[in-house]
C-alpha positions in Angstrom: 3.4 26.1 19.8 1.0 23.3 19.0 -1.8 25.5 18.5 0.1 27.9 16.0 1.0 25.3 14.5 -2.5 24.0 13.8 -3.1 27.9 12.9 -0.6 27.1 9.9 -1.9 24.4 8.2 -3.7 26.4 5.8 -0.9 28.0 5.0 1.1 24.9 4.3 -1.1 22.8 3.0 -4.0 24.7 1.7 -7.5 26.0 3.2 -9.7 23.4 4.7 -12.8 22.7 6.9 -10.6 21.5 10.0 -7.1 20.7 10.9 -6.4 18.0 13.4 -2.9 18.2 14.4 -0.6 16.2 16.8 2.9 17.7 17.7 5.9 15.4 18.9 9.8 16.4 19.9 9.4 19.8 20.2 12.1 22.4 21.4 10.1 25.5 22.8 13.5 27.4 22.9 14.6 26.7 19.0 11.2 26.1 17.8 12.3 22.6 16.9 9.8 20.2 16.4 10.8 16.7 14.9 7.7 15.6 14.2 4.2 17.0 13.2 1.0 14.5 12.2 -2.1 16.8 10.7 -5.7 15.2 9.7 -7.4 17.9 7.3 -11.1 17.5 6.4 -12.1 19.0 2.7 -8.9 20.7 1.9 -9.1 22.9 -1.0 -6.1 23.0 -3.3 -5.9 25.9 -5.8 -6.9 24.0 -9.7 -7.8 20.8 -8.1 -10.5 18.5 -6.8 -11.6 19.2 -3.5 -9.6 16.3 -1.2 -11.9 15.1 1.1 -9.2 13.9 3.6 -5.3 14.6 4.0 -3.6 13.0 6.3 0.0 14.9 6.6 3.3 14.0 8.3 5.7 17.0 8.6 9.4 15.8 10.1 12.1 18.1 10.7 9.9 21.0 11.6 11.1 25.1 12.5 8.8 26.9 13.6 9.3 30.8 14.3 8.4 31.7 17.9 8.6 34.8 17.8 6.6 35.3 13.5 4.4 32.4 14.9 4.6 30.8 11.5 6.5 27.7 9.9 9.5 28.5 7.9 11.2 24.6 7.1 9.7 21.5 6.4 12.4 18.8 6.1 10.2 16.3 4.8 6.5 16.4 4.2 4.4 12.9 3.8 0.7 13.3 2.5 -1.9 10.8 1.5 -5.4 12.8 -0.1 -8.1 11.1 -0.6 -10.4 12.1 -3.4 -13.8 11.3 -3.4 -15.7 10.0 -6.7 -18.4 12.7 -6.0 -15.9 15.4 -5.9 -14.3 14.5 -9.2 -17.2 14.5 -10.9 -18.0 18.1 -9.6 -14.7 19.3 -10.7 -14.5 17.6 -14.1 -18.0 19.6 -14.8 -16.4 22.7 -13.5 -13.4 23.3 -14.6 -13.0 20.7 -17.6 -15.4 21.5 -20.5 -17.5 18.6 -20.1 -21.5 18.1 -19.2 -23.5 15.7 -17.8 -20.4 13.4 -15.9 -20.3 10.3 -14.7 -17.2 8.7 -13.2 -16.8 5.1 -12.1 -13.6 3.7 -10.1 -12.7 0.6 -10.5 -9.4 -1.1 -8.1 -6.6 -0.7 -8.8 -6.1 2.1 -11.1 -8.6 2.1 -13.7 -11.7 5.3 -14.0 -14.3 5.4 -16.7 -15.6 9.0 -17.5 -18.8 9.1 -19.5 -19.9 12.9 -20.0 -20.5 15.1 -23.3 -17.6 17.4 -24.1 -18.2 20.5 -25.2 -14.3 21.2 -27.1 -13.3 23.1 -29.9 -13.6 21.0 -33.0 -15.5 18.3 -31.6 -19.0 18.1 -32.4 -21.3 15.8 -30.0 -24.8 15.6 -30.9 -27.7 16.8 -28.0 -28.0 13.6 -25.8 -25.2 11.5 -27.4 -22.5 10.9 -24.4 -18.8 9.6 -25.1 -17.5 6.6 -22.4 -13.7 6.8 -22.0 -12.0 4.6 -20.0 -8.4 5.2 -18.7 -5.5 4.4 -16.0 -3.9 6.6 -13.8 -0.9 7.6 -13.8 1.7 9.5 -12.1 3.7 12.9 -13.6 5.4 15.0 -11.0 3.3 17.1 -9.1 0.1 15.7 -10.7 -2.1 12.5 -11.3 -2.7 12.3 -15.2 -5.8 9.9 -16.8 -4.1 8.1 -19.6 -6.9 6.7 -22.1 -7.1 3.6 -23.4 -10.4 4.1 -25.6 -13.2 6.1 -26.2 -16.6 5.4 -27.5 -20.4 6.5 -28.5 -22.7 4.0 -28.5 -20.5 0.9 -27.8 -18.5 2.6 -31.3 -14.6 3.1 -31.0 -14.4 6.7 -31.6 -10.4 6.3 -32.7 -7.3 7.8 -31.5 -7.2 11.6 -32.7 -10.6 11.7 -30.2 -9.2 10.0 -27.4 -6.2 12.7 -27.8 -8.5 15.5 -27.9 -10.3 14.2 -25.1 -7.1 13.0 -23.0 -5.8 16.9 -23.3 -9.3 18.2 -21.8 -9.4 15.9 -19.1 -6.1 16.0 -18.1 -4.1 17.1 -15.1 -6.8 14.7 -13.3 -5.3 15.9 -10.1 -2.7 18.6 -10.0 -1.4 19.2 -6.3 1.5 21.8 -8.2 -0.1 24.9 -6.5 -0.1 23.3 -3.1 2.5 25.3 -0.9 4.6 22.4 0.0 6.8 21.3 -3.1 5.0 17.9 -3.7 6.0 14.5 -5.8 3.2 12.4 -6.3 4.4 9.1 -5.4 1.5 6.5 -5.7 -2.2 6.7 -6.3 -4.9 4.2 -6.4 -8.3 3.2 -6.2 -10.0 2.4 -2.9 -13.8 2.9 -1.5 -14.9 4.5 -4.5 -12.2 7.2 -3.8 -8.8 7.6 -5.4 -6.1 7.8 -2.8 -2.5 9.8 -3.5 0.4 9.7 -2.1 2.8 12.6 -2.2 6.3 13.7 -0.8 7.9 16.8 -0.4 9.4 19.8 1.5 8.8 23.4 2.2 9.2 26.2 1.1 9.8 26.5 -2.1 13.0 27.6 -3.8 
């Protein structure tokens, strides 16, 4: 049971390098199990950053003997860690911008310098905008909520930092992740950002 199990991770929680999973009180005649810990290594959510780690606690677990796959999750608990390196990949990606840089700063606080390249907004070759924001929590995602943006050291005023603020955001958006998530707490910790999330599966 523990190994198909471990064979349904990807399916739960999304495709990733490796799965690391631990199985407690199980019930190999229901398919019970009341406990299920998982370590995932550069998970891929659909529309996200890649998370470098996941660590996942499933409780209240059925499993189908006899379909070998996972059909309730009473609660899920999961922590993702997102590294600097991948956000910056992804914001070049899949967020109209060139030429990012991303700092993190404890507890809460990122600052994106890149050039956009948006409708409307013209941003001479070579000229890069700083923003500097807070994260922030909505639902299934991590939103970046801006505080100010600027070209050199210049205030570039609020209709920008709107524009920009739409490009940029979902930051993180864990929506298309098969478990039904709630994101719960995020911060800033060894140049990563760390998010906690709870939830249940399937879907209604």
């Amino acid at each position: 049971m523990a190994q198909g199990i471990q064979r349904e991770m990807p399916r739960i929680i999304g495709p990733a390098e490796r799965y690391e999973v631990d199985v407690s009180g199980v019930n190999l005649v229901s398919g019970q199990a009341r406990r299920i810990t998982a370590q995932g290594t550069r998970v891929q959510p659909e529309k996200a950053p890649l998370l470098e780690r996941v660590d996942v606690e499933l409780r209240d677990v059925t499993y189908n003997l006899r379909e070998k796959k996972i059909e309730r999750v009473g609660d899920a608990l999961i922590t993702a860690q997102v590294s600097r390196t991948d956000l910056t990949e992804f914001l070049e990606n899949h967020r109209n911008l060139q030429e990012v840089a991303v700092t993190l700063e404890s507890p809460d606080q990122v600052t994106i310098r890149a050039r956009p390249e948006l409708s409307g907004m013209e941003i001479p070759v070579g000229l890069n905008l700083s923003v500097t924001g807070r994260l922030a929590a909505e639902d299934t995602e991590v939103h970046y909520t801006l505080r100010d943006a600027r070209a050199l050291g210049i205030s570039l005023g609020s209709s920008v930092a709107e524009a920009l603020s739409e490009a940029i955001n979902p930051l993180i958006d864990l929506s298309n992740m098969p478990c039904v998530l709630e994101v719960t707490e995020m911060r800033v910790e060894d140049e990563a950002i760390r998010v906690s999330a709870t939830g249940n599966y399937p879907r209604p």
